[in-house]
C-alpha positions, 0 to 999 in steps of 0.5 A: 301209157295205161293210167289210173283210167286203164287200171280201172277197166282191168279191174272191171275186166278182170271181175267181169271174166270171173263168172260165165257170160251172159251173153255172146259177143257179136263179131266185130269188123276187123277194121273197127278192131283195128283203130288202135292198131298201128301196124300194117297188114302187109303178111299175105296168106303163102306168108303166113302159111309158110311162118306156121311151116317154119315155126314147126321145123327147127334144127332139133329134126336136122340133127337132133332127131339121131338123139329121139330116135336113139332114146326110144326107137321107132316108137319116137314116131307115136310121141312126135303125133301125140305131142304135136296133137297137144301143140295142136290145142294150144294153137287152137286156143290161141287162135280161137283167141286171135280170131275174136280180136286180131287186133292183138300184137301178141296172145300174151294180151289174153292172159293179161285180159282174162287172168288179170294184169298181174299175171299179164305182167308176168307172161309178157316181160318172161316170153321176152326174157325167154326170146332174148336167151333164146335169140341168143344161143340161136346166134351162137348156133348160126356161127357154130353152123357157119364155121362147120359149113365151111369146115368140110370145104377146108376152110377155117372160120374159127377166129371170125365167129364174133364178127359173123354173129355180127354180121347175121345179127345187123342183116336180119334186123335190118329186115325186120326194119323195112317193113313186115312184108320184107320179114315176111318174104324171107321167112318165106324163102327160109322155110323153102329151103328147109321144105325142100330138103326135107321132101328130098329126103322122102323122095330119095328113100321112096325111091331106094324103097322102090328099088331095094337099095342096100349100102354097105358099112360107111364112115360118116361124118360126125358120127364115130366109127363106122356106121353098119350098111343095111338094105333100105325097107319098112322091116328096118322099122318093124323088126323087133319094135317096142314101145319103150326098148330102152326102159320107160324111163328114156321113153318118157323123158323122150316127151320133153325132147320132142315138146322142146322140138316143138316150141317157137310153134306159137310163133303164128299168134304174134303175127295176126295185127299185120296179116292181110285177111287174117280171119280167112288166113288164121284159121287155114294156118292153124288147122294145116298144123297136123298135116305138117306135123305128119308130113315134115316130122313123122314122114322124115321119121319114117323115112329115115328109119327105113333107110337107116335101121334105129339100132344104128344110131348111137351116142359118140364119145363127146356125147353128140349124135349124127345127123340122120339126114347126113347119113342118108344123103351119104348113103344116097351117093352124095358125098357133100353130104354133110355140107348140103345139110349144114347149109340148111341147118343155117338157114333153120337158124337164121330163120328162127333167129329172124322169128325171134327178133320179129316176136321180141320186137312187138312183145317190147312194144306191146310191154312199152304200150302198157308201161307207166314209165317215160323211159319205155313209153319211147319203145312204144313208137312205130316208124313210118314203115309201120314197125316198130322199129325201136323196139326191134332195135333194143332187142337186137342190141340184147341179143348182140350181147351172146358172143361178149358172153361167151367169150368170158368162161366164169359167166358162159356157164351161168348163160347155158344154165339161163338159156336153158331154165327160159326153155323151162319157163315157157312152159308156164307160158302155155299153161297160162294161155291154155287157162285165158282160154279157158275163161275167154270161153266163160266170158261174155267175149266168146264168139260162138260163130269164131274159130271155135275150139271143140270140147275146150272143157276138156281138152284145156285141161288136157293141154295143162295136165300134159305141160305140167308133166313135162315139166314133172319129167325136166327134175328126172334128168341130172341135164335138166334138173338145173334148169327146172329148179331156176324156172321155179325159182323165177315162177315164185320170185317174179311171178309173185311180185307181179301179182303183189305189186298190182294187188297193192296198186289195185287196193290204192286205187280203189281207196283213192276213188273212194275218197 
């Protein structure tokens, strides 16, 4: 739908944003921004606000957070605050962003805006790729939690895993079909449910704090042997802590878990063409981020370590850590413990599979809106519920593809090594969002009565300098090397044609005017 008209404007657009502005822009109404917009602005603020929360709780605190705090002790505490402080200005330049022209669909369009419409192509088609492999292995994990949920009650699921992806996948797009305000609502719920346990969590061990709880030696499910009983204080933390007591090599690696803990964070800036208010709402969501880093991470951290000592946690034979909050919840006299867990597990699952087919949906839309051929130009249709509804479709459709996958041994292999390599690519996603930024702020677009980002000149680069490191630390592991090497080969093959084809066409166009 972008013709020769449209390629000109980025060429304009793209020189123009080369050099500092010379002046700002002034703030326009969000209703003038809007005349394009088809979507409606049906997320209310607890919406969004709850979005956010979800985005930045996934199932790595449930039961992946034995494995940090196994790595590098207490001291996993200082990474979740130091990562999630750099998370903090990557959202802080998107919605520095968002708020300038919420009219957007997606952040990817300042990239496309600021660093030209090669790199644009780039960022949007790999951030979709990126939620389909990741939707993907998130339907595989709804299963796998199902099947385990209803394994402590005895009751065997294995042979139906296909048909409950199936069934997840129909009910969650279906409530991305209705309307935005359906979507809205559940992720609303999910993250409740996911906020509850996790306050009950804090509450039970102020409580055991309270009245020197002890527990003796316990078997606990899903974690080998038996687990060492203890009594529950601070002194579990404190006694002999070290910033790095299993060498500085399992500590820096411990980033990259942490960083990958926190992804899907970015999730917020897709949601801003269809927020009711969303220069009131946006700014509110973002700023509470640190608040919830230090409530649901570092406070279920700190609770979990004072209950259980962090030598206790150890890696099993297959490999797998137990959940620290099935131990816990174990240790606290609930015997149904590890179901309770599972049953939110699930929930984190299918709220992130939920997000995922929301965010897809739009950026397939937004990719058929820039799009030239005739075939994609019918993604970029919006229903008379005001979503758009095939490209929904077509992005569940290609995520109904997982258990057809997994299902055949030679090709599984292949897909963790994919799923794994998008986790990797995302990086460059970042990295080219903190660089849009960057020259938003030296364009004549900057809003300097917006939602201001302070220092940028520095702390973009701060944000660079930490994505790039972590990718630097993915080639130290044998588990993650793979997936380093596929990113790089996709940075070089598929960026490097995006940048080529619109430079050729760029040329051409120009001599066509010319002429």
């Amino acid at each position: 739908m972008c013709g020769s008209r449209g390629r000109v404007v980025n060429i304009m657009t793209s020189e123009n944003t080369n050099s500092a502005g010379s002046s700002a822009a002034h703030i326009k109404s969000v209703e003038s921004l809007d005349q394009s917009n088809e979507m409606e602005r049906g997320l209310k603020n607890r919406h969004v606000q709850f979005i956010a929360i979800g985005g930045t709780i996934g199932t790595g605190l449930f039961l992946g957070s034995g494995k940090s705090i196994a790595l590098t002790g207490p001291s996993i505490i200082f990474v979740y605050i130091g990562v999630g402080l750099i998370m903090f200005l990557l959202m802080r330049a998107i919605g520095e962003m968002m708020y300038s022209d919420p009219s957007q669909h997606t952040f990817i369009n300042f990239i496309t805006r600021y660093l030209g419409r090669g790199w644009g192509k780039f960022a949007g088609w790999t951030y979709w790729i990126v939620l389909i492999l990741t939707g993907m292995t998130e339907i595989t994990a709804v299963s796998t939690y199902f099947v385990t949920f209803f394994g402590t009650f005895g009751i065997d699921l294995n042979s139906w895993k296909w048909l409950i992806e199936l069934c997840f996948l129909v009910a969650l797009t279906g409530i991305n079909l209705i309307a935005v305000k359906v979507f809205g609502e559940a992720e609303f719920w999910f993250s409740m449910i996911k906020i509850t346990l996790i306050v009950g969590l804090i509450v039970t061990a102020i409580v055991m704090l309270i009245i020197g709880f002890s527990y003796p030696a316990t078997h606990i499910e899903g974690v080998d042997g038996t687990v060492s009983g203890a009594t529950v204080s601070l002194t579990n933390i404190t006694d002999g802590f070290q910033l790095a007591p299993n060498g500085w090599m399992n500590f820096f690696m411990s980033f990259q878990m942490v960083f990958f803990a926190y992804q899907l964070i970015e999730f917020v800036g897709v949601t801003v063409s269809e927020t009711q208010n969303p220069r009131e709402v946006l700014p509110k969501a973002v700023n509470e981020l640190i608040m919830r880093i230090l409530i649901f991470y570092v406070g279920a951290l700190i609770a979990i370590m004072a209950i259980v000592p962090w030598r206790n946690f150890h890696e099993n034979s297959d490999g797998s850590f137990g959940s620290p909050f099935i131990m816990v919840f174990k240790y606290a006299g609930l015997d149904w413990a590890a179901a309770l867990v599972f049953f939110v597990v699930i929930t984190a699952a299918a709220s992130a599979l939920n997000s995922l087919i929301y965010s897809a949906g739009r950026h397939l839309y937004q990719l058929a809106s820039d799009s030239e051929s005739p075939a994609m130009a019918r993604l970029a249709e919006v229903s008379d519920h005001k979503v758009p509804a095939k490209a929904i479709v077509a992005s569940g459709c290609m995520i109904l593809f997982s258990p057809i996958i997994n299902a055949i041994p030679g090709i599984s292999g292949a897909f963790v090594l994919f799923a794994s390599a998008a986790s990797a690519v995302v990086i460059f996603i970042y990295v080219l969002t903190m660089l849009a930024h960057h020259r938003y702020r030296q364009s004549s677009d900057f809003l300097p009565d917006g939602f201001v980002m302070p220092a940028w000149q520095v702390f973009d680069w701060i944000a660079i300098t930490f994505f790039v490191l972590v990718y630097v630390t993915l080639f130290l592991s044998t588990d993650t090397i793979g997936s380093a090497i596929a990113g790089l080969i996709w940075l070089v093959a598929f960026g490097g044609y995006c940048l080529l084809h619109e430079r050729f066409q760029n040329r051409d166009l120009k001599e066509a005017l010319q002429q």
